[in-house]
C-alpha positions in Angstrom: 26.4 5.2 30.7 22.6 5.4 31.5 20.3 2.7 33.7 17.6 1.6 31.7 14.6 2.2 33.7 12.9 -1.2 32.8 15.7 -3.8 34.0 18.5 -1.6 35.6 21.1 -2.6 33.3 23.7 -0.1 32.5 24.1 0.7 29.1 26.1 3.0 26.6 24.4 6.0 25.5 24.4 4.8 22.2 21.7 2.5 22.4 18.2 3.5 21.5 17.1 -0.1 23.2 18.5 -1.9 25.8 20.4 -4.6 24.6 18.7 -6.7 27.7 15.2 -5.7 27.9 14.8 -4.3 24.7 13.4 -0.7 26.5 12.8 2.2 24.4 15.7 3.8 26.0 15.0 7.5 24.9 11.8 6.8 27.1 13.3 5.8 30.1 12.2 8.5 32.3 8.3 7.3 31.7 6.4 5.1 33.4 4.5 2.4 31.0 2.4 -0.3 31.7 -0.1 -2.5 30.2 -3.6 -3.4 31.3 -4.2 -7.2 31.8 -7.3 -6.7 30.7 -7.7 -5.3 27.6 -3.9 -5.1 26.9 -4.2 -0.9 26.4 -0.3 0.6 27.2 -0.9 3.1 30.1 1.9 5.7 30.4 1.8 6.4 34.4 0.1 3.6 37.0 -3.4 3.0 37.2 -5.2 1.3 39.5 -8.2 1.3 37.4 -7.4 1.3 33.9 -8.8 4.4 32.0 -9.4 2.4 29.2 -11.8 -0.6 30.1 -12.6 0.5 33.9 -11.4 -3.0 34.9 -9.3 -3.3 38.2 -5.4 -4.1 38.0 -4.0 -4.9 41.1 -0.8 -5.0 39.5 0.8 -3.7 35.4 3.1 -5.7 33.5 6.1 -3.1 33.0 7.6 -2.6 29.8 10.4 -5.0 30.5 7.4 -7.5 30.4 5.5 -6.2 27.1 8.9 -7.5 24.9 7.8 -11.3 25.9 4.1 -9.9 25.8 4.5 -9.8 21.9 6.1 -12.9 21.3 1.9 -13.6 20.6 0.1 -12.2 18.7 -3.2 -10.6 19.9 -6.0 -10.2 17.7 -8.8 -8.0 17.0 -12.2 -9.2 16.4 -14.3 -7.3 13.6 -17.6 -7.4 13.6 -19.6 -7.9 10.0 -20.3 -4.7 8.9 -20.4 -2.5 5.2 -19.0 0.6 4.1 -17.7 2.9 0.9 -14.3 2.0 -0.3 -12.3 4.4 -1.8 -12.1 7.6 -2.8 -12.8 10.3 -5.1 -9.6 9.3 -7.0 -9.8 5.9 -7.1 -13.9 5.5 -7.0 -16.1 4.6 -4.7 -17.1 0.9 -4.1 -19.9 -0.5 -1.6 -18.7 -3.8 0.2 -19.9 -6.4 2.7 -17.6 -7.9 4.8 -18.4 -10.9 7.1 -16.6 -11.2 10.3 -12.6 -11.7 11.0 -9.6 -10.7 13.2 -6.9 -8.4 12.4 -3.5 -8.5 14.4 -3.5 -5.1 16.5 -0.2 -3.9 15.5 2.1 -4.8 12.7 4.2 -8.1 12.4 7.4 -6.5 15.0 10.7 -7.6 14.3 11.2 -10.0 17.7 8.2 -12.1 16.4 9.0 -12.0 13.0 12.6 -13.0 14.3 11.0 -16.0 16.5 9.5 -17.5 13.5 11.4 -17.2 10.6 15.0 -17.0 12.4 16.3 -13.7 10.8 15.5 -10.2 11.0 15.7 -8.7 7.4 15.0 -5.3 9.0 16.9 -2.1 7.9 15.9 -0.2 10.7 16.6 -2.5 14.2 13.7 -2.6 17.1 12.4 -5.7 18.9 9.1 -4.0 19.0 9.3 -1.9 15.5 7.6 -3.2 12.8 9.3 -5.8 10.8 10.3 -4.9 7.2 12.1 -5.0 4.2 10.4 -8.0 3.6 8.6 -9.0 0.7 5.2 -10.2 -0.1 6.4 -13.7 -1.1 8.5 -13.2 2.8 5.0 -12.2 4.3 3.1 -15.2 2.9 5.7 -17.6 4.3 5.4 -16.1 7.5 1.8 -16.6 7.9 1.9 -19.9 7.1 4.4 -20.9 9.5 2.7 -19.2 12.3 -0.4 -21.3 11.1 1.4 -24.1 11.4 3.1 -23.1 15.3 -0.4 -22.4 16.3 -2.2 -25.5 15.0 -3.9 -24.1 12.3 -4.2 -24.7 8.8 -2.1 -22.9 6.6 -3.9 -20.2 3.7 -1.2 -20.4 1.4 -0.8 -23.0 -1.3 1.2 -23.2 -4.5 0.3 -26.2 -6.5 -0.9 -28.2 -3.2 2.4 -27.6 -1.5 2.0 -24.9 1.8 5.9 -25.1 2.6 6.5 -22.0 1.1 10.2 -21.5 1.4 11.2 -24.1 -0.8 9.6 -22.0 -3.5 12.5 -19.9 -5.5 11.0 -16.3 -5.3 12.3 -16.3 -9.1 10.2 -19.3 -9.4 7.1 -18.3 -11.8 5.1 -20.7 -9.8 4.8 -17.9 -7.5 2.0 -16.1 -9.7 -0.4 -18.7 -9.2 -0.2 -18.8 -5.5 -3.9 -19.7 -3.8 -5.0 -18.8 -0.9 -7.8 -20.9 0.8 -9.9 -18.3 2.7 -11.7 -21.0 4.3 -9.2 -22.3 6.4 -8.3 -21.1 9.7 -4.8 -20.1 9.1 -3.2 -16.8 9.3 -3.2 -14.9 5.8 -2.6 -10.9 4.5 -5.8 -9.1 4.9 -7.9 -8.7 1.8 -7.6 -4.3 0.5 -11.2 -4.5 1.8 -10.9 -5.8 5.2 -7.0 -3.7 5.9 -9.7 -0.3 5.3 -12.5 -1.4 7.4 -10.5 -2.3 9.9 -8.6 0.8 9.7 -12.0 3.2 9.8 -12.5 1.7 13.3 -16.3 2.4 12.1 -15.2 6.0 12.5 -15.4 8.8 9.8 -11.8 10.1 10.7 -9.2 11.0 7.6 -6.3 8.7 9.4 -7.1 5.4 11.5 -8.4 7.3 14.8 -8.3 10.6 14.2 -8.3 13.5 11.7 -4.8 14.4 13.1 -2.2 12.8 11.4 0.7 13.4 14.3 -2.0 11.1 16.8 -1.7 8.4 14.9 0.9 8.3 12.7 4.6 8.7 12.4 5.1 10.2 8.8 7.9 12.1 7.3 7.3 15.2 9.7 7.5 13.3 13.0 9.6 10.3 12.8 13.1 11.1 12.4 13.2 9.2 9.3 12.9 5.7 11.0 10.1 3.3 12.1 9.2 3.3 15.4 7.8 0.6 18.5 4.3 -0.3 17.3 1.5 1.4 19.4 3.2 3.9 20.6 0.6 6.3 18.7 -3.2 6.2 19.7 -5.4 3.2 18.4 -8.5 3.6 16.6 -12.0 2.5 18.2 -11.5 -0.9 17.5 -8.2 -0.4 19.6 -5.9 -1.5 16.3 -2.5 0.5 16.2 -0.4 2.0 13.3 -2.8 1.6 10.2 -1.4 4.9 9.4 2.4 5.4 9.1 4.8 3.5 10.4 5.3 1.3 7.6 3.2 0.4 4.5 1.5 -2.7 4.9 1.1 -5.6 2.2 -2.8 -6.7 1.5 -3.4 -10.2 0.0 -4.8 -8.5 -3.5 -3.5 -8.2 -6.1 -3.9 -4.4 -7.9 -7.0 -3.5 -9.9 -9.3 -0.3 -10.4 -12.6 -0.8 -8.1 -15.4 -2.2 -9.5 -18.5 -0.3 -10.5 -21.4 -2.4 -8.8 -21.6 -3.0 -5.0 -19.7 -6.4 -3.9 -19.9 -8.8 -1.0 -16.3 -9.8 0.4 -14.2 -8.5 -2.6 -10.7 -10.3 -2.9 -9.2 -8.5 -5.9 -8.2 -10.0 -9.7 -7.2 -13.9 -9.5 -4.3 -12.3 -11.7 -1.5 -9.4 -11.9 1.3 -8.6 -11.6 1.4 -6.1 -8.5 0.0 -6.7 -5.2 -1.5 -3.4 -3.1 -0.2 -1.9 -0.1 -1.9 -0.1 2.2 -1.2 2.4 5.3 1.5 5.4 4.7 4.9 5.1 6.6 7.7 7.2 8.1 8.5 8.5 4.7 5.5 9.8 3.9 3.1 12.7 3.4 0.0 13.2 5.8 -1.9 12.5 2.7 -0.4 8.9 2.0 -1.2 8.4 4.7 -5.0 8.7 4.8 -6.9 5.3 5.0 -8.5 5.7 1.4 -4.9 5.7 0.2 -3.3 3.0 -1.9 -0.8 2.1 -3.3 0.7 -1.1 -5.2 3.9 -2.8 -5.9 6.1 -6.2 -7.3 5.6 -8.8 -5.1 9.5 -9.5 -4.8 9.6 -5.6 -3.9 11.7 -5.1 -0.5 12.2 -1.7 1.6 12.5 -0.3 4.8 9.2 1.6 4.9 7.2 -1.9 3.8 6.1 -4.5 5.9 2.4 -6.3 7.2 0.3 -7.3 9.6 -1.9 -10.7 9.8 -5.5 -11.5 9.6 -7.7 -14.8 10.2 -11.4 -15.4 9.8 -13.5 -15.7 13.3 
């Protein structure tokens, strides 16, 4: 038996959480708090945090960061235009207006609290959720649209309750979604990579060193791990590389040759991109040019998303 050092429950060895808290038990010797400020995970106590100077006169513990991530906290992006791509897929100049990324991947307690199951392979209340797919995703964003007030994106033939939708159903392949609304949605291929950049010129989201940012096939024991747990990029967004892959609204096409303003993909296809590297993968998949595409039915344990809204 070992005390988790979150809760002081005593729990069997066996667990890699605590069954009460939901701890990262094999990191239960170290101290980690959160900034009520700016939200940054500290490892040690700070009185001023080293991230945004502010003062804390007292952390949320770990114990607290599970209920913490029951909502989701998003990321404002600023307008802003880069190069898309790379060398092997071409380059593509795009404008992007302003929107708001979620700072970490969909995790599996959240995804739990709205849908009422966890499809996940690999159990975590704070890994990322997955094994879903991108028919799964799009559901999920419109309920969460609908818990917070908002209006839902996703529409198939007028009808935004999702789930009564067969995923067999070939309704699915004209599926809209209404940018204009202030619902949550899958980020566009376009926005996923600017956010990812962080407006920096790094190869992975934050640095040029994969093992920073990313848990890939070299470092992650072949499982997902708790979101943020790597460091963030500048615009303080976690796990755009590895982890898992991520689902992007498009669907897949080659880039365009002429420069484009807010690029959403082909109205058609038949495979949707993903975006991101995961626990699986090579330090090259998980670069941020990389891309990659499949079904939209397609489920695994190295796929799953986060959410995005406009500002």
């Amino acid at each position: 038996m070992v005390t988790c050092s979150a809760c002081g429950t005593k729990v069997e060895e066996k667990f890699r959480f605590c069954p009460s808290c939901g701890q990262n038990m094999n990191a239960k010797n170290t101290v980690v708090t959160v900034c009520r400020h700016c939200g940054v995970r500290l490892r040690g106590t700070f009185r001023y945090c080293p991230s945004c100077g502010q003062k804390n006169e007292a952390f949320r513990e770990e114990k607290d960061i599970a209920v913490d991530r029951t909502k989701i906290r998003m990321i404002p992006v600023a307008a802003g235009s880069f190069t898309m791509g790379n060398a092997r897929t071409r380059f593509l100049p795009v404008e992007l207006p302003a929107f708001m990324i979620s700072s970490v991947p969909v995790i599996q307690m959240f995804y739990e609290k709205v849908m009422g199951c966890n499809p996940s392979k690999i159990k975590g209340p704070l890994n990322p959720v997955e094994s879903v797919s991108w028919f799964d995703a799009v559901i999920f964003c419109n309920r969460v649209s609908e818990m917070y007030g908002y209006k839902p994106c996703y529409s198939i033939d007028g009808e935004t309750k999702l789930e009564k939708i067969e995923p067999s159903d070939s309704r699915w392949s004209g599926v809209a979604c209404d940018f204009s609304a202030d619902g949550f949605r899958l980020p566009t291929e376009a926005e996923w990579e600017f956010a990812a950049r962080g407006g920096e010129r790094f190869i992975y989201a934050g640095s040029d060193d994969v093992n920073e940012v990313a848990w890939y096939g070299e470092n992650s024991d072949i499982q997902t791990h708790p979101v943020s747990e790597k460091k963030c990029n500048a615009f303080g967004i976690y796990d755009m590389s590895g982890n898992v892959e991520e689902w992007c609204n498009d669907w897949a096409a080659q880039y365009g040759d002429t420069a484009q303003t807010d690029p959403k993909g082909p109205e058609t296809g038949t495979l949707r991109i993903k975006r991101g590297g995961c626990w699986l993968d090579d330090a090259q998949q998980c670069e941020i040019r990389a891309r990659s595409f499949a079904a939209p039915n397609a489920k695994a344990a190295n796929l799953g998303f986060r959410i995005c809204r406009r500002q």
